[in-house]
N, CA, C and O of each residue as an XYZ file, in Angstrom:
736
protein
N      17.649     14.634    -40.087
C      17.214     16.013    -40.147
C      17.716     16.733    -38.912
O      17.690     16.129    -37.840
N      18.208     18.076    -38.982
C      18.801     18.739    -38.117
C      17.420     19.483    -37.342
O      16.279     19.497    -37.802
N      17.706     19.860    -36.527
C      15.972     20.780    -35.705
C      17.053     21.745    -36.238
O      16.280     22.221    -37.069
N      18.152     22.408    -36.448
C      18.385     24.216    -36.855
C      17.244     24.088    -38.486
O      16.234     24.756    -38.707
N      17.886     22.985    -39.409
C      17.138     22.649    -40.760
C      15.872     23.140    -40.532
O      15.588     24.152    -41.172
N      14.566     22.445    -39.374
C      13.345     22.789    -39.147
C      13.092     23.597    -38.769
O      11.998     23.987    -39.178
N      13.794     24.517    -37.739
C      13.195     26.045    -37.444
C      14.150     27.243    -37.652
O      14.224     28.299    -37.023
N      15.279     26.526    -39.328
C      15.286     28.316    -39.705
C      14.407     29.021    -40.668
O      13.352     28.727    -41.230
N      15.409     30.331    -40.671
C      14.502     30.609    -41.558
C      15.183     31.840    -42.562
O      15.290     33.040    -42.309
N      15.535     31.201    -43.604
C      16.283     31.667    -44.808
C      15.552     32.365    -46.000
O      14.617     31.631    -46.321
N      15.577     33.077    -46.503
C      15.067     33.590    -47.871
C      14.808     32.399    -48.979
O      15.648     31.533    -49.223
N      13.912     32.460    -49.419
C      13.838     31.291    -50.139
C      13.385     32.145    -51.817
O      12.786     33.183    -52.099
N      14.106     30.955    -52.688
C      13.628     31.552    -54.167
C      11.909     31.204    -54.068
O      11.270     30.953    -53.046
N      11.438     31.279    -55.412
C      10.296     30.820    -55.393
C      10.132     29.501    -55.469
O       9.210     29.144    -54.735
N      10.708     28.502    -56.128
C      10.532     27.356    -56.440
C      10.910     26.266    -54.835
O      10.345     25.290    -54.342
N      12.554     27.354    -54.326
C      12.715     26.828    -52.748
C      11.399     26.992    -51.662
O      11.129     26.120    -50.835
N      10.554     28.392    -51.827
C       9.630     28.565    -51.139
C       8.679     27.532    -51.158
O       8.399     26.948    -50.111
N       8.076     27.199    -52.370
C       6.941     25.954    -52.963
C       7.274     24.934    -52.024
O       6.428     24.691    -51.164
N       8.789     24.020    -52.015
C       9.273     23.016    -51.826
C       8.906     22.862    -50.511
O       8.273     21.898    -50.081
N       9.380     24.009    -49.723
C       9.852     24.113    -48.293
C       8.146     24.347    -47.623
O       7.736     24.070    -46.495
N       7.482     24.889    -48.667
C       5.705     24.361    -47.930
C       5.144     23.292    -48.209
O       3.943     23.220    -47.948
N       5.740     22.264    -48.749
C       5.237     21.283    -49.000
C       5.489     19.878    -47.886
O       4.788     18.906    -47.603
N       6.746     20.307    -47.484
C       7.657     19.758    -46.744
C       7.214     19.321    -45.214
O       7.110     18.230    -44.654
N       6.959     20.958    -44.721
C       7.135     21.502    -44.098
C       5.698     20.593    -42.752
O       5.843     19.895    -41.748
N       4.489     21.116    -43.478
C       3.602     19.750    -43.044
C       3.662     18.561    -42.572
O       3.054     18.096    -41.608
N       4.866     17.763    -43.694
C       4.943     16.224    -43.027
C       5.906     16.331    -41.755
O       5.629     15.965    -40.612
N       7.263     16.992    -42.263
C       7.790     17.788    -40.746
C       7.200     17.741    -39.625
O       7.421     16.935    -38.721
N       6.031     19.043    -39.646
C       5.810     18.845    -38.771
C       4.814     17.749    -38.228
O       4.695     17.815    -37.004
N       4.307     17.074    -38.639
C       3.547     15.788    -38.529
C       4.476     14.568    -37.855
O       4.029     14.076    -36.818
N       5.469     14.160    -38.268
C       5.959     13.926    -37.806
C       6.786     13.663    -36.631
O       7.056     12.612    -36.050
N       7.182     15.100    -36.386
C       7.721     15.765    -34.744
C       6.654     15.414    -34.306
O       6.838     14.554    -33.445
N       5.100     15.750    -34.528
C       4.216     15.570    -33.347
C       3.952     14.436    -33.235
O       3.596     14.031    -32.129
N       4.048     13.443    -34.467
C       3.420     11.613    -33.704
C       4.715     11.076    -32.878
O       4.644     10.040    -32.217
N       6.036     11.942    -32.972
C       6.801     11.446    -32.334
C       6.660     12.323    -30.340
O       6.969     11.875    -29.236
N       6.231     13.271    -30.657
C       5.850     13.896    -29.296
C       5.069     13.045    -28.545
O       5.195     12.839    -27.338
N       4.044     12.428    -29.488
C       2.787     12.019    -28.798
C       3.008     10.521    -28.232
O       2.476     10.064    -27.220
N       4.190      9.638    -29.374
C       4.425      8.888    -28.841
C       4.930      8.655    -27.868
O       4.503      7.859    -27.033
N       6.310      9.548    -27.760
C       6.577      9.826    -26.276
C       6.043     10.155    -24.776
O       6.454      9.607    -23.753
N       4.791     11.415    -24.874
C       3.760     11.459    -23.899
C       3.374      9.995    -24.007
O       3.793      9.448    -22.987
N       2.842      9.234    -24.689
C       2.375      8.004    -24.081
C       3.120      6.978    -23.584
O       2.537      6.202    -22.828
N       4.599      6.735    -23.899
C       5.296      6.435    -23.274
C       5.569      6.634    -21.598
O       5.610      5.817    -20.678
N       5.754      8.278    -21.656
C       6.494      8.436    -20.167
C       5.071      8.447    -19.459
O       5.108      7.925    -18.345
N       3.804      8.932    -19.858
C       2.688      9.526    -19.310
C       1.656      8.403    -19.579
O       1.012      8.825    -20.540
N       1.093      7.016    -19.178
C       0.218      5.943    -19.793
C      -0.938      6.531    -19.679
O      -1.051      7.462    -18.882
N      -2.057      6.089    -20.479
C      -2.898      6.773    -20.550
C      -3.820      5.830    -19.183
O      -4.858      6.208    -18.640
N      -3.261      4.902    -18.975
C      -4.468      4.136    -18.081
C      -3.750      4.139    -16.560
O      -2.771      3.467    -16.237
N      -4.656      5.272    -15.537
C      -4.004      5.312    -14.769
C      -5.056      4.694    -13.606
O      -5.011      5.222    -12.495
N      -5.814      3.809    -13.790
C      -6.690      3.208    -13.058
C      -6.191      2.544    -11.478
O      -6.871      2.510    -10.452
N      -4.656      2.002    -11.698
C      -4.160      1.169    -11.074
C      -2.557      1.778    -11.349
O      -2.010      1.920    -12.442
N      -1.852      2.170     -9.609
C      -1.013      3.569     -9.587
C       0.171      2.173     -8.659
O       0.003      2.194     -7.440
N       1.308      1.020     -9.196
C       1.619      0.683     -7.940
C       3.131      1.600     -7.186
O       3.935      2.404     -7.659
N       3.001      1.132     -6.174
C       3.924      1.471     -5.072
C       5.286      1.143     -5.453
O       5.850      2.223     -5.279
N       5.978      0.501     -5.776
C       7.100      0.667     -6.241
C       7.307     -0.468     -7.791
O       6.609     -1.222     -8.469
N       8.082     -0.193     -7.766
C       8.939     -0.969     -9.518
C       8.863     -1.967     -9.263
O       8.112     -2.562    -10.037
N       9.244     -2.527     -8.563
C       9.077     -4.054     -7.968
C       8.158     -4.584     -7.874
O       7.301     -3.829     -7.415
N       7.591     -6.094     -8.165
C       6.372     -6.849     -7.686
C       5.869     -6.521     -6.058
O       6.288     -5.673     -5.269
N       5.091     -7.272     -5.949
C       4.566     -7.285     -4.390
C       5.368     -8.189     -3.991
O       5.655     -9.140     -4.719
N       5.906     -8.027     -2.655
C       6.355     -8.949     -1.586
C       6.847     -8.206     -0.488
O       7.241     -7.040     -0.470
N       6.769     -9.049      0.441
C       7.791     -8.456      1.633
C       8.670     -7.588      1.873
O       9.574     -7.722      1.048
N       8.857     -6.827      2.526
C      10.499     -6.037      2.231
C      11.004     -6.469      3.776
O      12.202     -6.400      4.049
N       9.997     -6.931      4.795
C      10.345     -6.942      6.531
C       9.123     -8.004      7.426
O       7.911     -8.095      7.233
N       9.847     -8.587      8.260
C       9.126     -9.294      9.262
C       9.994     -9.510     10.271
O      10.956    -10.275     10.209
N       9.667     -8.831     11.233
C      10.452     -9.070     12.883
C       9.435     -8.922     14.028
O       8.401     -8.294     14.256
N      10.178     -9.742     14.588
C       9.939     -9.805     15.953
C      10.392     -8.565     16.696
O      11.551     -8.155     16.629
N       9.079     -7.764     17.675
C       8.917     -6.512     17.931
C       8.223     -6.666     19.342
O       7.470     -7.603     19.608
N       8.618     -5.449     20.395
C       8.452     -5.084     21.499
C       7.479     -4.076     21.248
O       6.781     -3.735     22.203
N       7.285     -3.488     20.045
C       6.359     -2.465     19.808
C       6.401     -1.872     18.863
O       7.578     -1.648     18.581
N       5.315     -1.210     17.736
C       5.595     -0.700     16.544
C       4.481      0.441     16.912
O       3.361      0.261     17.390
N       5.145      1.715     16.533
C       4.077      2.755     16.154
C       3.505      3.281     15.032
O       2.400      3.822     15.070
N       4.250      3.159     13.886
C       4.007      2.956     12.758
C       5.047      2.962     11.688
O       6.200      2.792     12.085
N       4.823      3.160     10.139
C       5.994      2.651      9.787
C       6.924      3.072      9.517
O       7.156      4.204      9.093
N       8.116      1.614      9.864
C       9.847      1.956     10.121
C       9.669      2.575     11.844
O      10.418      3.493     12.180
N       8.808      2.102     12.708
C       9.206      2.692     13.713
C       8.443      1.925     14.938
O       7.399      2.033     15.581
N       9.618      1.069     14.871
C       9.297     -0.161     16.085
C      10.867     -0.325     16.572
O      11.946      0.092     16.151
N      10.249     -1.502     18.153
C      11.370     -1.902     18.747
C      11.210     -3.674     18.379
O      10.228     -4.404     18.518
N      12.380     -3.935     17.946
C      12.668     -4.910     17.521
C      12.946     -5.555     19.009
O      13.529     -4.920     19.888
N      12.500     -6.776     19.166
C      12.612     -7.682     20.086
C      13.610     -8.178     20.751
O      13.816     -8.117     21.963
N      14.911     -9.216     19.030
C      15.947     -9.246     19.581
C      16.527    -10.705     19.664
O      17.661    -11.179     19.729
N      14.833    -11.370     19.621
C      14.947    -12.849     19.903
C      13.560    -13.320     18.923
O      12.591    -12.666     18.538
N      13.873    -14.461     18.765
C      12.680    -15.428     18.391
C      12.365    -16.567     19.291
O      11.369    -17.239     19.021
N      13.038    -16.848     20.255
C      12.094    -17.636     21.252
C      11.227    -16.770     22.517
O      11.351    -15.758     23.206
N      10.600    -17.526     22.375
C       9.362    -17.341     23.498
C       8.958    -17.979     24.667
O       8.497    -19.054     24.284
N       8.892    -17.931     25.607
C       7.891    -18.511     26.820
C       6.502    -18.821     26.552
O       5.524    -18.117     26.303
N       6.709    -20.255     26.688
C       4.983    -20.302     26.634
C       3.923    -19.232     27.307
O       4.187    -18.421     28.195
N       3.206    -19.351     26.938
C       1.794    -18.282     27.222
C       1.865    -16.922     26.933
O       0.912    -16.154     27.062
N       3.201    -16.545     26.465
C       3.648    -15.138     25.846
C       2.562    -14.561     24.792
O       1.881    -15.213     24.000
N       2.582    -13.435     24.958
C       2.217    -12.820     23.691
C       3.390    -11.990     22.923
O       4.313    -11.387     23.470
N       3.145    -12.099     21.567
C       4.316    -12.059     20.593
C       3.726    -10.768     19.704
O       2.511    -10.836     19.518
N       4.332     -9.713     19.183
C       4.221     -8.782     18.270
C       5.004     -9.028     17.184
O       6.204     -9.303     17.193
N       4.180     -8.902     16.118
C       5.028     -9.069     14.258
C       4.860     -7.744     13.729
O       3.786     -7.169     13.908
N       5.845     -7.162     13.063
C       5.884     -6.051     12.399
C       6.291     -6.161     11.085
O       7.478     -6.199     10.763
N       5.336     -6.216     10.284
C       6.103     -6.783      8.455
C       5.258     -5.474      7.659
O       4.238     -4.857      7.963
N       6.220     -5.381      6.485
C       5.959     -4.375      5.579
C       5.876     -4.930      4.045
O       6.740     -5.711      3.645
N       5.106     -4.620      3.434
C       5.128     -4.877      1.640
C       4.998     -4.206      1.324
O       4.499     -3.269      1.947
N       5.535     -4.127     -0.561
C       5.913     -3.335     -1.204
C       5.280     -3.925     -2.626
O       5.221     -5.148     -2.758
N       4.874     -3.173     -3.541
C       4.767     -3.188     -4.805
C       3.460     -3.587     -5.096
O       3.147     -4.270     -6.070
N       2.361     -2.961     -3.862
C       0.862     -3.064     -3.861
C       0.747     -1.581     -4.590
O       1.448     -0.570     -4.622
N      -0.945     -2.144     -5.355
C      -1.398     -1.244     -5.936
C      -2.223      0.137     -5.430
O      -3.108     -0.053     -4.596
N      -2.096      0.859     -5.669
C      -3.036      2.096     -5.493
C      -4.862      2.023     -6.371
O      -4.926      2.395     -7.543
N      -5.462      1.795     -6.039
C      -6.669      2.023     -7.598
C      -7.118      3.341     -7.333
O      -7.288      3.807     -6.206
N      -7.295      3.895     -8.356
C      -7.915      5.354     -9.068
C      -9.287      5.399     -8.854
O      -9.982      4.681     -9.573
N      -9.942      6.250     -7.823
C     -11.146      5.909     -7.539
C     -11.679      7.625     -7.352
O     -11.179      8.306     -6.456
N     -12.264      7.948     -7.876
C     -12.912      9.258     -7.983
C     -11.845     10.386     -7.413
O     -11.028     10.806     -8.233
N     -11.805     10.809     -6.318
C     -10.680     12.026     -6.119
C      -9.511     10.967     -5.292
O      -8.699     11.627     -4.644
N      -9.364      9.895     -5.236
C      -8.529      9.714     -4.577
C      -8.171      7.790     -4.696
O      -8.628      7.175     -5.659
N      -7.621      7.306     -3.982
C      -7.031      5.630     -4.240
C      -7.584      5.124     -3.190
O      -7.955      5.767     -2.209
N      -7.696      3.495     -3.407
C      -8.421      2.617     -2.743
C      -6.976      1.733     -2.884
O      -6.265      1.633     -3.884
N      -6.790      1.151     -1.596
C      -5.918     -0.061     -1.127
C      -6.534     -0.742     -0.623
O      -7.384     -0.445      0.216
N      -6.194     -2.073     -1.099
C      -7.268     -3.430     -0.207
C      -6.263     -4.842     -0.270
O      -6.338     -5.571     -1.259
N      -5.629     -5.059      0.492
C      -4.466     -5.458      1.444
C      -4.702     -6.986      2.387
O      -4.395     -6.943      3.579
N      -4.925     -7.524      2.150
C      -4.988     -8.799      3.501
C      -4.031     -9.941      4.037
O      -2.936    -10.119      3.502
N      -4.307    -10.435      4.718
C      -2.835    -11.238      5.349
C      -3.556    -12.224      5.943
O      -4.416    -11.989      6.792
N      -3.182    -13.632      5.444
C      -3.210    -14.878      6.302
C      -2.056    -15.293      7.065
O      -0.862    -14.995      7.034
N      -2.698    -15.993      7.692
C      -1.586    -17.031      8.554
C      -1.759    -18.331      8.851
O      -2.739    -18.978      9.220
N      -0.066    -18.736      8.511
C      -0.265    -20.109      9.026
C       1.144    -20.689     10.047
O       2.305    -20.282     10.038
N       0.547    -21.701     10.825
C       1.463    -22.237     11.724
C       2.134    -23.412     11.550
O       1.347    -24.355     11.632
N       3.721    -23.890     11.259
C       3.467    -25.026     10.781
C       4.821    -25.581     11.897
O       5.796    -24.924     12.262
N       4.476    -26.919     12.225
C       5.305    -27.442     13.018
C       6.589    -27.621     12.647
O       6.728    -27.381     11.448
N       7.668    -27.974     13.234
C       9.342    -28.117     12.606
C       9.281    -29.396     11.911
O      10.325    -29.654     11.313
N       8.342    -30.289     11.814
C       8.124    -30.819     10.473
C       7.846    -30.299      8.602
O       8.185    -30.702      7.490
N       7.047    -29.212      9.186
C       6.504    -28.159      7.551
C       4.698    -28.092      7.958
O       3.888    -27.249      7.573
N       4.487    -29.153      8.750
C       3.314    -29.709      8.911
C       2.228    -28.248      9.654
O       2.459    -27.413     10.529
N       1.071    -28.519      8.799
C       0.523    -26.984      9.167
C      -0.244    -27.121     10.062
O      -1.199    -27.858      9.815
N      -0.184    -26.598     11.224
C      -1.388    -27.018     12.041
C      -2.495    -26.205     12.235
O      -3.675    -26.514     12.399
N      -1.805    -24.835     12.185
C      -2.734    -23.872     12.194
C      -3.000    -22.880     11.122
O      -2.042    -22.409     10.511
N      -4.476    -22.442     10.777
C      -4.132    -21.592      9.327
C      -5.534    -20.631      9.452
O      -6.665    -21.116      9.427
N      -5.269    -19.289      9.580
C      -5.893    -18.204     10.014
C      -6.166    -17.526      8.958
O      -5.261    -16.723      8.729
N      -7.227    -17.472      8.012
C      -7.762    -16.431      6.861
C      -7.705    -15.231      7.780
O      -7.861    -15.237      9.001
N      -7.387    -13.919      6.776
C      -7.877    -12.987      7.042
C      -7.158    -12.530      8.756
O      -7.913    -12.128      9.641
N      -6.084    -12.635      8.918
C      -5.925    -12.404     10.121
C      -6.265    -11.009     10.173
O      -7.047    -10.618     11.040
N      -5.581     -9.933      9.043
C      -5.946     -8.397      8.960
C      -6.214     -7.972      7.540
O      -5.292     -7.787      6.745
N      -7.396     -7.830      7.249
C      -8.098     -7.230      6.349
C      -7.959     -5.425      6.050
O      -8.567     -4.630      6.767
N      -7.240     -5.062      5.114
C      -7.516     -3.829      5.815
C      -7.611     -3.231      3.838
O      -6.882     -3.358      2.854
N      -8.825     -2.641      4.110
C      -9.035     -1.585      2.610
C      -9.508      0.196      3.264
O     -10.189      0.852      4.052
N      -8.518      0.204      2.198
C      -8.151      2.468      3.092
C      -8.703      2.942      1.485
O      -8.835      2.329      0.425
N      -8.911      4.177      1.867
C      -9.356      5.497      0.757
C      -7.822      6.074      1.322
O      -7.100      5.870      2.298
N      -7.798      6.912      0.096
C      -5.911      7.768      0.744
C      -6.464      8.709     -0.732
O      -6.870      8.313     -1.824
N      -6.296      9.830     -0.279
C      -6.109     10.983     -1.531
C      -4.589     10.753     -2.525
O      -4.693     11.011     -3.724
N      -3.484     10.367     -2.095
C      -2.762     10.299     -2.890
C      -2.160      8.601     -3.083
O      -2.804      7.681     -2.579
N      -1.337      8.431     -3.581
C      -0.937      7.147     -4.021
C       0.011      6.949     -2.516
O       1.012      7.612     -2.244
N      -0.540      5.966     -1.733
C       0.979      5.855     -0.990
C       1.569      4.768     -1.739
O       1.173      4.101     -2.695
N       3.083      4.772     -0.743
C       3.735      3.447     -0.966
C       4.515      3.002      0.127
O       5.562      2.354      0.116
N       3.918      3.400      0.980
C       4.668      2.245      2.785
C       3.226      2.057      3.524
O       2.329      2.816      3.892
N       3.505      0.443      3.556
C       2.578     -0.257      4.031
C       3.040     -1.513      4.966
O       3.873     -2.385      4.718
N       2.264     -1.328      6.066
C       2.830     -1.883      7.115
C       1.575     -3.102      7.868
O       0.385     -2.870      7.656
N       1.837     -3.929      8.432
C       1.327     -4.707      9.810
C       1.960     -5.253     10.578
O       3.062     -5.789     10.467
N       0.805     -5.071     12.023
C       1.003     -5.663     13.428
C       0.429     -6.996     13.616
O      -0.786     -6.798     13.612
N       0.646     -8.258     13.781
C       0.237     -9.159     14.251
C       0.362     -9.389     15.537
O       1.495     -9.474     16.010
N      -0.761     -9.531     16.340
C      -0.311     -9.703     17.844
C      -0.799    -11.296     18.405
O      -1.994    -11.586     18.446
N       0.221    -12.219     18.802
C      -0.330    -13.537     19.061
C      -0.050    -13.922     19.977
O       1.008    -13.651     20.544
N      -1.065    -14.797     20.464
C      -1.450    -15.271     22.277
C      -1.144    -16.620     21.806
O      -1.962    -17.341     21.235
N       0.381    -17.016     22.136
C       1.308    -18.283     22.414
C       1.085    -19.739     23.592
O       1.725    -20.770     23.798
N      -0.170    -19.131     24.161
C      -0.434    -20.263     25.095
C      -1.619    -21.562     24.379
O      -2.281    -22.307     25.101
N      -1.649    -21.577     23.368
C      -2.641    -22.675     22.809
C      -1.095    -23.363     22.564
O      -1.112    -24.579     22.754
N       0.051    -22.886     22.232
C       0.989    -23.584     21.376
C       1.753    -24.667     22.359
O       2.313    -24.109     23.303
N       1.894    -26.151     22.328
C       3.307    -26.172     23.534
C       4.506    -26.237     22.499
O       4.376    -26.418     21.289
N       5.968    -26.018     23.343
C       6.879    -25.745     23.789
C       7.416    -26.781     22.049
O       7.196    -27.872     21.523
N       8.157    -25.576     21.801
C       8.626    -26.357     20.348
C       9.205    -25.518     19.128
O       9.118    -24.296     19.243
N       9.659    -25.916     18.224
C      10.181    -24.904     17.179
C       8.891    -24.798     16.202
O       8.288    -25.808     15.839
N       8.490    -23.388     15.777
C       7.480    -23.346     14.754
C       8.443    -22.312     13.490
O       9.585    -21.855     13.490
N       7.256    -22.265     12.473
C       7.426    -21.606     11.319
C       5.985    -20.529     11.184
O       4.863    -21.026     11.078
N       6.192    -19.095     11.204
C       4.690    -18.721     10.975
C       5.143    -18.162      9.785
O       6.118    -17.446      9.560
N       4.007    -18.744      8.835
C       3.971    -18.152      7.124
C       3.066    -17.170      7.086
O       1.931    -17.284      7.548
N       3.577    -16.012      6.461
C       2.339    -14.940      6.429
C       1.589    -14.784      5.108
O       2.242    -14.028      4.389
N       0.676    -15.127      4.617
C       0.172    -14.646      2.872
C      -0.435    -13.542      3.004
O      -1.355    -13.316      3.790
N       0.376    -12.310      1.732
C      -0.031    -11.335      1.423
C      -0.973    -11.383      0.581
O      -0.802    -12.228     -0.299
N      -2.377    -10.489      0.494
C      -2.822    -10.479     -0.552
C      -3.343     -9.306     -1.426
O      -4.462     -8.816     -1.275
N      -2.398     -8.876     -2.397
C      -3.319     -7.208     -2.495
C      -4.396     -7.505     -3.527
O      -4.277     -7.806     -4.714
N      -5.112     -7.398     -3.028
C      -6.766     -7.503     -3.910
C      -7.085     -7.043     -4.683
O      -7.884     -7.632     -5.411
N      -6.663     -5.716     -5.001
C      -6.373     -5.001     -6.263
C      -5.995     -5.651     -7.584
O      -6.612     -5.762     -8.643
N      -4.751     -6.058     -7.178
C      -4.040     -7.105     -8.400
C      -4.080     -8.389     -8.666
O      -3.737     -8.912     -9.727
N      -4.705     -9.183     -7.238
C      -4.680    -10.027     -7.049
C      -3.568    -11.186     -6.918
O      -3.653    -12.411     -7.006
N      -2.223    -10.096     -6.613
C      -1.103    -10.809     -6.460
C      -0.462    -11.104     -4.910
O      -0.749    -10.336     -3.992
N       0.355    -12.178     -4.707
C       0.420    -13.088     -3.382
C       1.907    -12.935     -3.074
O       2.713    -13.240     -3.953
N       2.427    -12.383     -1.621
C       3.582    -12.778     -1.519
C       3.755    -13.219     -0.120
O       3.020    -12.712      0.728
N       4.459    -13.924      0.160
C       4.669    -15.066      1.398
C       5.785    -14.331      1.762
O       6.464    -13.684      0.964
N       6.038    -14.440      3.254
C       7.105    -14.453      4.622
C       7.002    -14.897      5.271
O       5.882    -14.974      5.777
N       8.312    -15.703      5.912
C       8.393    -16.961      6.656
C       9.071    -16.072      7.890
O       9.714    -15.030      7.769
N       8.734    -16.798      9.131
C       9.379    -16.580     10.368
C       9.488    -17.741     11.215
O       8.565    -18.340     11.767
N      11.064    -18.059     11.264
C      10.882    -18.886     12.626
C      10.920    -18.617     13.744
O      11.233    -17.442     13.936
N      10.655    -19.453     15.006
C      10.597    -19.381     16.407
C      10.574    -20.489     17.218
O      10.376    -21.612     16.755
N      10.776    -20.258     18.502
C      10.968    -21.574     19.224
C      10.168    -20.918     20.743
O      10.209    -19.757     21.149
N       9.523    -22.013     21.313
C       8.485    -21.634     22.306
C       9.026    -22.197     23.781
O       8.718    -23.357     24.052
N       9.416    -21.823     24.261
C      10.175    -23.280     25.742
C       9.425    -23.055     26.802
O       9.593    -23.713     27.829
């Protein structure tokens, strides 16, 4: 069917007139379950849960940092070894956490473990909850950032691995980043 076919508009005999109101109904019935299907397509009706990008959750960054002010806006370090008794700054970002739909505005609820594992794999250390963090935000963001700040003098002198677990609570989905380092 042509759309000129559906919205001209020609003289009709009588018997063409009859036809063309009979028609004309499923026509337009039609166009509209196809409108509507489309609004539900591009437009879902369930907007409870808004995420941050196309992508799953995971990582997009983890470095070693001299200082972060917020995000995309740190000094990268440069190095991964350390001096014992150092304190160390982590700056990592994820992506593809959810927003939830919560009266005028979104709820993010975000957490991060850690673990320490020797240059064996072997874990020695393992920190729930290092940063907990659930925000209200009026609109949907989608850059999300943390600082880990760690006091290196419990550790001696050696190559480690620190694993970070993401957790957005929302979805209840998990994504891991690995960092190595060496302590002398």
């Amino acid at each position: 069917m042509k759309l000129s076919s559906f919205f001209s508009h020609t003289p009709d005999t009588a018997a063409q007139g009859e036809a063309r109101r009979r028609v004309l109904p499923v026509r337009a019935a039609v166009f509209g379950i196809c409108i509507l299907v489309l609004a539900v397509f591009l437009f879902r009706a369930d907007f409870s849960a808004v995420q941050a990008s196309a992508s799953g959750f995971s990582f997009l960054k983890g470095l070693f940092v001299t200082e972060a002010k917020g995000y995309g806006m740190y000094t990268e370090a440069g190095t991964s070894r350390f001096e014992k008794g150092s304190k160390i700054h982590i700056y990592l970002e994820v992506d593809g956490f959810q927003n939830l739909k919560k009266d005028d505005g979104f709820t993010i609820n975000i957490g991060l473990d850690l673990q320490v594992k020797d240059d064996k794999g072997n874990v020695g250390i393992e920190q729930k909850d290092v940063v907990n963090s659930e925000l209200f935000v009026k609109s949907p963001w989608r850059d999300f950032f943390f600082t880990v700040n760690i006091d290196l003098a419990e550790l001696p002198p050696g190559k480690y691995t620190l694993c970070f677990i993401a957790t957005d609570k929302t979805s209840d989905k998990k994504a891991s980043h690995e960092m190595d380092m060496e302590i002398f």
